[in-house]
C-alpha positions as CSV (number, residue, x, y, z in Angstrom):
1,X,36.7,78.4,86.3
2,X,41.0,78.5,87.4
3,X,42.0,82.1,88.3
4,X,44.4,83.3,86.3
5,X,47.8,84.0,88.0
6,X,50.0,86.5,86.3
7,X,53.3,84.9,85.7
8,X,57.1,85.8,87.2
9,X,60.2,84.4,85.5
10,X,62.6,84.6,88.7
11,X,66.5,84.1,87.9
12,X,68.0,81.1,90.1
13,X,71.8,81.6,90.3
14,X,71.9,85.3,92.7
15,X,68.4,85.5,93.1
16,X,67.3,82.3,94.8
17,X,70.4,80.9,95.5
18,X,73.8,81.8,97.6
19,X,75.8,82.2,94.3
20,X,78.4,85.3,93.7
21,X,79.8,84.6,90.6
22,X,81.6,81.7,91.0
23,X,80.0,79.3,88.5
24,X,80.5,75.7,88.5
25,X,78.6,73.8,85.7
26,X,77.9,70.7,88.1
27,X,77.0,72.6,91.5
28,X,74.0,75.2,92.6
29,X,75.0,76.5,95.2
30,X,72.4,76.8,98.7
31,X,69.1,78.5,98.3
32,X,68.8,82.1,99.7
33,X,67.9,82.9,103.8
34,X,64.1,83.6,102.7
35,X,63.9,82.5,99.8
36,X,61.4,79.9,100.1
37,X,59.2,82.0,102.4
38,X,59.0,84.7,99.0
39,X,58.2,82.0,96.9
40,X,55.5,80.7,99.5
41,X,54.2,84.3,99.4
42,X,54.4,85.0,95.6
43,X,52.7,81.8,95.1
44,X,50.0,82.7,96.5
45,X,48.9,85.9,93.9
46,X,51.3,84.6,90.5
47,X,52.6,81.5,88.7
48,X,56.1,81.2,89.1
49,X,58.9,79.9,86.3
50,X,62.2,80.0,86.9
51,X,64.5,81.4,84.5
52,X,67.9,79.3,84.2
53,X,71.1,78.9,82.2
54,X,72.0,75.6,83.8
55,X,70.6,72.0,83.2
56,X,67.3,71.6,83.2
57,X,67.4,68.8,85.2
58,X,70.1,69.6,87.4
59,X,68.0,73.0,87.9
60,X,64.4,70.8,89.1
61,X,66.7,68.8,91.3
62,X,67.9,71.6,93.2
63,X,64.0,72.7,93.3
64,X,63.1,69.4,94.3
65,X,65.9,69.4,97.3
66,X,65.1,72.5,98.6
67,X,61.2,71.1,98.9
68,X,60.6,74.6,96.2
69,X,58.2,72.1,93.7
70,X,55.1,72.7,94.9
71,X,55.4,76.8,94.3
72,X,57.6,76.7,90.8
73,X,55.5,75.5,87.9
74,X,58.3,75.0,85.2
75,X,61.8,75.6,84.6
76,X,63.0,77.5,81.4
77,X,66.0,79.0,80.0
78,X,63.9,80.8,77.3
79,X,62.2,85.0,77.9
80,X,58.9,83.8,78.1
81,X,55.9,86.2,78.7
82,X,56.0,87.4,81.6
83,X,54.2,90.0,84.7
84,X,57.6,90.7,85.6
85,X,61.2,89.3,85.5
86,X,63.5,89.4,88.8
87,X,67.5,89.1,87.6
88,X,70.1,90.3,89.6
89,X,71.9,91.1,86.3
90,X,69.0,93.7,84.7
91,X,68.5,96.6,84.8
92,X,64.8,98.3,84.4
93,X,64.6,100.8,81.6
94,X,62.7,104.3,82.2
95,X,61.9,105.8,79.1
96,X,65.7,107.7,79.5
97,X,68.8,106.5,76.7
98,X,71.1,108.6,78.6
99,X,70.4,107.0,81.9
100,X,70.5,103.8,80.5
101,X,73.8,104.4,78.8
102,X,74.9,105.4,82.2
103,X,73.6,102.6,84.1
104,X,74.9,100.1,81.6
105,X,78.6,101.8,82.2
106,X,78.1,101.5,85.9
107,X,76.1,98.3,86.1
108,X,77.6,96.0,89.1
109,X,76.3,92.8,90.5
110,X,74.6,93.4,93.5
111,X,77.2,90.9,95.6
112,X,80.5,92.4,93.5
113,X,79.3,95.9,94.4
């Protein structure tokens, strides 16, 4: 019987890649220092998708390029189920409106901040 992996939908541009805002509809930018050693280790315990705006295709080239195929299982641009998400552009909600309102006002990019 397959063990079941619990699944991560992991943002590409700021999260696994060098990018800082500066979007260009033809170009990912460089994968993260240490990236690929996460994803070797996150592999290991959970299925990993990665969770995209971009092409599709130009998205499983880059994962292709940067030898990242053999740990990402699909490419999506879609909230699918998932254990967890990782986005550099969320926030994680505690039960608290108030401090959500708040961190909604005050939310910054972890690279503009």
């Amino acid at each position: 019987m397959k063990e079941f992996k619990k699944t991560l939908l992991i943002d590409l541009d700021g999260v696994l890649n060098t990018y800082h805002g500066d979007y260009n509809n033809d170009f990912i930018p460089p994968i993260r220092d240490g990236a690929k050693e996460l994803l070797e280790k996150l592999y290991l315990e959970y299925e990993i998708k990665l969770f995209t705006s971009r092409n599709k295709l130009l998205a499983c080239k880059w994962i292709i390029e940067n030898d990242l195929d053999k740990f990402i299982t699909d490419v999506t641009s879609e909230k699918q189920p998932a254990f967890l998400y990782i986005d550099d552009r969320a926030i994680s909600f505690n039960g608290n409106y108030s401090k959500l309102f708040e961190d909604i006002k005050n939310f910054k990019v972890w690279y503009s901040a």
